[in-house]
C-alpha positions in Angstrom: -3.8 -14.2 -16.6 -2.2 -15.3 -12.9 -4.7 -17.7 -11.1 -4.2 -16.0 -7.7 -5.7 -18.0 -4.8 -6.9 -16.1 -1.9 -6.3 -18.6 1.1 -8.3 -17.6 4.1 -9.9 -19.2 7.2 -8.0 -21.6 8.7 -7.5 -23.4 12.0 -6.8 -20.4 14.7 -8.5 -18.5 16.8 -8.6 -15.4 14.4 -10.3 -17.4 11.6 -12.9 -14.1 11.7 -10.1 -12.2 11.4 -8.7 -13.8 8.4 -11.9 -14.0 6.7 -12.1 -10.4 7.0 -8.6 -9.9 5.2 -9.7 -12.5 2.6 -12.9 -10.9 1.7 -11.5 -7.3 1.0 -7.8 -8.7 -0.8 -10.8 -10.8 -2.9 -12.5 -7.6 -4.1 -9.2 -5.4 -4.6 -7.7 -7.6 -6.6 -7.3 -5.9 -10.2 -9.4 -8.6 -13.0 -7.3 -7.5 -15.2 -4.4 -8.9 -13.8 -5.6 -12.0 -12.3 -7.9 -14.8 -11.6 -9.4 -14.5 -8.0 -10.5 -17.5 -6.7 -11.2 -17.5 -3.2 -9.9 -20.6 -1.1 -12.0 -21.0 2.3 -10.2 -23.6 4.9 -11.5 -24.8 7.9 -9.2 -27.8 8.2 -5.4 -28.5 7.3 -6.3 -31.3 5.1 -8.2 -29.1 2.8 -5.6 -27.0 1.8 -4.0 -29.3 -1.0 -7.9 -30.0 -3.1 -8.1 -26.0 -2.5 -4.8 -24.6 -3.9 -4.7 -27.0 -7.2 -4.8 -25.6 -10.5 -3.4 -22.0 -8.6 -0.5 -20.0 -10.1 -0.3 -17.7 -6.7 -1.3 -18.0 -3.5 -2.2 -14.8 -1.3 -2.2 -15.5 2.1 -5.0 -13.8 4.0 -4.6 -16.4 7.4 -3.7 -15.8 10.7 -2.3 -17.7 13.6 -1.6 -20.8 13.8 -1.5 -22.8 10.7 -1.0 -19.3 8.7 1.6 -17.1 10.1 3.6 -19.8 11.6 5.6 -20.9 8.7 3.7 -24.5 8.1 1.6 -22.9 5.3 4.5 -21.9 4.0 6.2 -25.2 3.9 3.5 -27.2 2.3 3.0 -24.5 -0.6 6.5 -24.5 -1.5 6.4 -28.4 -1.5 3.7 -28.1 -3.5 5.6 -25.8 -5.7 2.7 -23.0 -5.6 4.6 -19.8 -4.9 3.1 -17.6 -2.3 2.7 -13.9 -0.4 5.4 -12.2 2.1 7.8 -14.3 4.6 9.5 -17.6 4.1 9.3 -20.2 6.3 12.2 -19.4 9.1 11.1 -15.6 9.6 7.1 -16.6 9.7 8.3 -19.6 12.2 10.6 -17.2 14.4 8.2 -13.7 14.5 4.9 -16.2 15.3 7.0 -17.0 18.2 7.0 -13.5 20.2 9.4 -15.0 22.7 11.7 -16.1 20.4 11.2 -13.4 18.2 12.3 -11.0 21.0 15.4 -12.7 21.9 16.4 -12.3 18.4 15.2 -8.7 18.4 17.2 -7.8 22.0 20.9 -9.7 20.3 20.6 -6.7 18.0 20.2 -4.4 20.9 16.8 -2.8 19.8 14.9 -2.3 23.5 11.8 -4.4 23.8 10.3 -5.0 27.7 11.1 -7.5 29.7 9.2 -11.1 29.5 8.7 -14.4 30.9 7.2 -17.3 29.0 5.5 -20.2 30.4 4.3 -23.2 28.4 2.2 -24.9 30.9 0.4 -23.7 33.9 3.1 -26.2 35.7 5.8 -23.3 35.6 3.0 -20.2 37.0 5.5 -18.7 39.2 4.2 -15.4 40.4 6.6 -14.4 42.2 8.6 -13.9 38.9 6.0 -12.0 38.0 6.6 -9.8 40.4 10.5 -9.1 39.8 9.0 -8.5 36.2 7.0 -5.6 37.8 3.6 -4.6 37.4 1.8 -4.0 35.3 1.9 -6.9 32.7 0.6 -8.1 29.7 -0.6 -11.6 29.8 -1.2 -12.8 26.1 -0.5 -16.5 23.7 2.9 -16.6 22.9 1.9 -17.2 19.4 -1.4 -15.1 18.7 -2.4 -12.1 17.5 -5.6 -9.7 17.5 -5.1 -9.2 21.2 -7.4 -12.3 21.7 -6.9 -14.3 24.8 -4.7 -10.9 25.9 -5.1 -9.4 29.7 -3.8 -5.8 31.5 -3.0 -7.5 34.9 -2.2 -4.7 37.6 -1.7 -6.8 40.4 -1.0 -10.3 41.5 -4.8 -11.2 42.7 -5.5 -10.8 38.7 -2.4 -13.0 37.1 -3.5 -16.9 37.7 -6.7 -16.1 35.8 -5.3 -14.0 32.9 -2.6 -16.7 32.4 -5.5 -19.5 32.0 -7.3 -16.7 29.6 -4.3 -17.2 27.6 -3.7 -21.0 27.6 -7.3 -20.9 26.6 -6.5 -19.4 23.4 -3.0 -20.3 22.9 -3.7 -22.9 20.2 -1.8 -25.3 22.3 1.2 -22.8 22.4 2.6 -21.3 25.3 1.9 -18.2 27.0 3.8 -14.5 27.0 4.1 -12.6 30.5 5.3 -9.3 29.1 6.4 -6.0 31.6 3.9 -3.4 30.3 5.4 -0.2 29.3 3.0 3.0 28.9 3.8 5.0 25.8 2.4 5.9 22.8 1.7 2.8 20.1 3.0 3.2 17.2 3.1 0.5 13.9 5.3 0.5 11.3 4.8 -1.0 8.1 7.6 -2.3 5.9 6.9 -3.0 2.2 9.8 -4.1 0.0 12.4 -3.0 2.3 11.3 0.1 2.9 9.0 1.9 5.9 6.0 3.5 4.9 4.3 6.4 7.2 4.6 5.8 10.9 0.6 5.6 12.2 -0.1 6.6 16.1 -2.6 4.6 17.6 -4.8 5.8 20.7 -7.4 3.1 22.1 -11.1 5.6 22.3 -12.7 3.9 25.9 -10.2 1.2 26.7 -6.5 2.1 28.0 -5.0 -0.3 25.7 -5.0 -1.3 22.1 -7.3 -4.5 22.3 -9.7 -6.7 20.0 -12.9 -4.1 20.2 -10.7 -1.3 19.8 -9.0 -3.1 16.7 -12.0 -4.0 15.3 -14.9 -2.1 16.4 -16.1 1.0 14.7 -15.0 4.0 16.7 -12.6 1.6 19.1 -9.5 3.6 18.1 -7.6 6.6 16.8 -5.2 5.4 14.1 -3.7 8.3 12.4 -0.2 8.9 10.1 1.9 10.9 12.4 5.2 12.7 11.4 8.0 12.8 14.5 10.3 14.5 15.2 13.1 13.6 13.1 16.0 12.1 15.1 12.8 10.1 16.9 11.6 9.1 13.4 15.1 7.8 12.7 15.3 5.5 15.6 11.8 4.0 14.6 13.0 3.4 11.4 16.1 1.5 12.4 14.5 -0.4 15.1 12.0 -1.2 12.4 14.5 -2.4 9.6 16.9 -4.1 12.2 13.9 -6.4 13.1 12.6 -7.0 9.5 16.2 -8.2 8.5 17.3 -9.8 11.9 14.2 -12.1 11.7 14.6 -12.5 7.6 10.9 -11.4 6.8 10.7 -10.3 3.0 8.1 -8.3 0.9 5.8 -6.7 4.1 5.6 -6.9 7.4 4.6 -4.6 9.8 6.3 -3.8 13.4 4.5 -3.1 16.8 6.3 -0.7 19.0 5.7 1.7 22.0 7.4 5.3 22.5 8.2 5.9 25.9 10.9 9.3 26.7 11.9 9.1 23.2 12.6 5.3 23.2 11.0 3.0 20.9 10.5 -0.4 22.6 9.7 -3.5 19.9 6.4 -5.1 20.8 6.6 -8.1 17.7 6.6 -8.1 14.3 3.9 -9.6 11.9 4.4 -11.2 8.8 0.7 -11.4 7.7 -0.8 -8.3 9.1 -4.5 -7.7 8.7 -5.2 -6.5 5.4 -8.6 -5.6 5.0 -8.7 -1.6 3.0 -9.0 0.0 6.2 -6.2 -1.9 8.1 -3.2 -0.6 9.7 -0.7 -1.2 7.0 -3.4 -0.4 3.6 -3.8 2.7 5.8 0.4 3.4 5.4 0.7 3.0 1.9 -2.8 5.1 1.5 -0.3 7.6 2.7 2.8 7.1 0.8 0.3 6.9 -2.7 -0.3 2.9 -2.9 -3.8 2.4 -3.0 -5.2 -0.6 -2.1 -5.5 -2.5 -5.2 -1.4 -1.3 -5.7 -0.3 -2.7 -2.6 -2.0 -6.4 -3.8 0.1 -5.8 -6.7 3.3 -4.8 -4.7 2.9 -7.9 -2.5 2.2 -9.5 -5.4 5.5 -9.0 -7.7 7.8 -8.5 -4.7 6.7 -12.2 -3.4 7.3 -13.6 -6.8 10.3 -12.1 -7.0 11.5 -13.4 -3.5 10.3 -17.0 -4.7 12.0 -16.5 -7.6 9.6 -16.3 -10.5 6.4 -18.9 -11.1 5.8 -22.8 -11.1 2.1 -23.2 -11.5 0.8 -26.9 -9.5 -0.8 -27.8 -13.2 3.3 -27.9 -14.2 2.7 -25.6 -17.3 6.2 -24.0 -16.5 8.0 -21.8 -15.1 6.2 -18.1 -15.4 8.8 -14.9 -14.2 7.1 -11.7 -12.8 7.5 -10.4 -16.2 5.2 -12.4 -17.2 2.3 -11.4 -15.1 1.7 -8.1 -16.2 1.8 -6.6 -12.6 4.2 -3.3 -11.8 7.1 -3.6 -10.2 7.3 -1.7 -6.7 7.3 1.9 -6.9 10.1 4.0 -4.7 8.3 4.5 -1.3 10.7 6.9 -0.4 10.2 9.7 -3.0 5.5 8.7 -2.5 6.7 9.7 1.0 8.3 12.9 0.0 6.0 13.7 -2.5 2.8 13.7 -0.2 3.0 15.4 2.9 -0.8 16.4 3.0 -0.6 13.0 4.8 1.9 13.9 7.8 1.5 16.5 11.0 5.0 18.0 11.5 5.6 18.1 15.1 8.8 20.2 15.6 8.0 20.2 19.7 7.8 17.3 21.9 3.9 17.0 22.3 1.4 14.7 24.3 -0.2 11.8 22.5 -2.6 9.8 24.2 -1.1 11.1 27.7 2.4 10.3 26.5 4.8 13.1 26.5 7.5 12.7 23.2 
């Protein structure tokens, strides 16, 4: 039976967050499968006693340490074989700068940015040729903590300290705020599962109490209209390949006059049952538990089968029992009970399609 580690915790600022995600991937994983042992971090140094004796480790962290590709490095060093992205494509998408230059060289709109990394380079004024409104936010953060709505210049110096604040010692994003309709797409194995609309309930954008507060947000699996859903799901795939993420991400984007603008792509997006992309494949027919396994057998796959740390040899995905990946195409199809056809341009959350 596969000794799956559950790493969560770590060093960031969204350690709640990842504890969250660790506690839910901890009770979904099938026992007859695998091993769950859960592996709490609060320090960097902790991570080697924590992952020995694993065959598998699913990565529950955010942030720094987690998404950034340094995780990443030190398990494959350590020859343990771990969940989603590689090193390069968690290294570039943790970067939302970077990651959006790459994103704009395959000509997939995003807004307009500036980013700073030190308040020695606050230039408002280049704010203002940006435009207002803006969203001030760490360059390499997520959960919307440490992220501002600014509407006018009298509001930027202190959002940008907000966001040095929790920048992990990272730089900050100044990013031209576009209204529209959000919209997240999740990728698993290549493919895009249900689009889900989101619509903040009491705040006019999609932040950390609407995220994670019962009742903070609308998140429902939309269906549009068809030459709009076909631009979402080449923006969506241009980005997953562009930045060389494998086995599931999931991609941020706005709709504004039937253009989808790229927001950033995550590589380990929360995964708690009722999260945005469980909530996808609850759609396309992947229950929870599934999806584990899907992450599971593609990420085995994409290391290229099993080296336990105890050296007791090579293991292939085969050998673990667990599914291979079901065609999300055809669980799309097959239940539309899931979707709301919208053959006319509608309003969404004030946003006319």
């Amino acid at each position: 039976m596969l000794r799956v580690g559950v790493i969560m915790g770590g060093v960031s600022s969204e350690y709640e967050v990842s504890l969250k995600t660790g506690r839910e991937m901890l009770k979904a994983l099938d026992p007859a499968k695998y091993t769950a042992v859960p592996v709490h971090i609060t320090s960097r140094k902790e991570l080697l006693k924590g992952v020995a004796g694993l065959d598998f480790a699913l990565l529950a962290l955010h942030g720094a340490y987690g998404e950034d590709g340094t995780v990443q490095g030190a398990l494959e060093t350590l020859g343990i074989p771990y969940s989603g992205s590689g090193v390069l494509a968690s290294s570039l998408c943790m970067d939302k700068g970077l990651a959006k230059t790459v994103i704009r060289s395959k000509s997939i709109p995003t807004p307009d940015w500036l980013c700073w990394d030190s308040m020695d380079e606050y230039a408002p004024e280049a704010v203002q040729r940006l435009g207002y409104p803006v969203m001030v936010k760490p360059n390499s953060g997520g959960s919307s903590i440490g992220m501002t709505k600014v509407r006018g210049p009298e509001e930027l110096r202190a959002a940008v300290e907000k966001a040095f604040s929790s920048a992990d010692g990272g730089s900050v994003l100044i990013e031209h705020y576009i209204p529209g309709q959000e919209i997240t797409c999740s990728i698993l194995g290549g493919e895009m599962l249900p689009v889900i609309g989101i619509q903040s309930l009491g705040a006019d954008w999609f932040d950390y109490e609407a995220k994670y507060e019962q009742g903070g947000a609308e998140e429902q699996i939309i269906r549009l209209p068809d030459a709009l859903q076909e631009q979402v799901r080449k923006a969506a795939l241009t980005c997953y390949r562009a930045l060389k993420c494998a086995v599931y991400a999931r991609v941020d984007m706005l709709l504004q006059d039937g253009i989808p603008y790229v927001l950033e792509v995550n590589t380990l997006p929360g995964m708690t049952a009722t999260s945005l992309l469980p909530q996808s494949a609850e759609a396309a027919g992947i229950d929870f538990s599934s999806l584990l396994d899907e992450i599971i057998t593609g990420s085995l796959r994409e290391r290229g089968g099993l080296q336990g740390a105890s050296g007791e040899g090579a293991r292939t995905v085969a050998d673990t029992g667990v599914k291979p990946q079901r065609q999300v195409k055809e669980a799309q199809q097959a239940d539309h009970t899931h979707q709301t056809p919208q053959a006319q341009p509608v309003e969404y959350g004030g946003v006319r399609l």
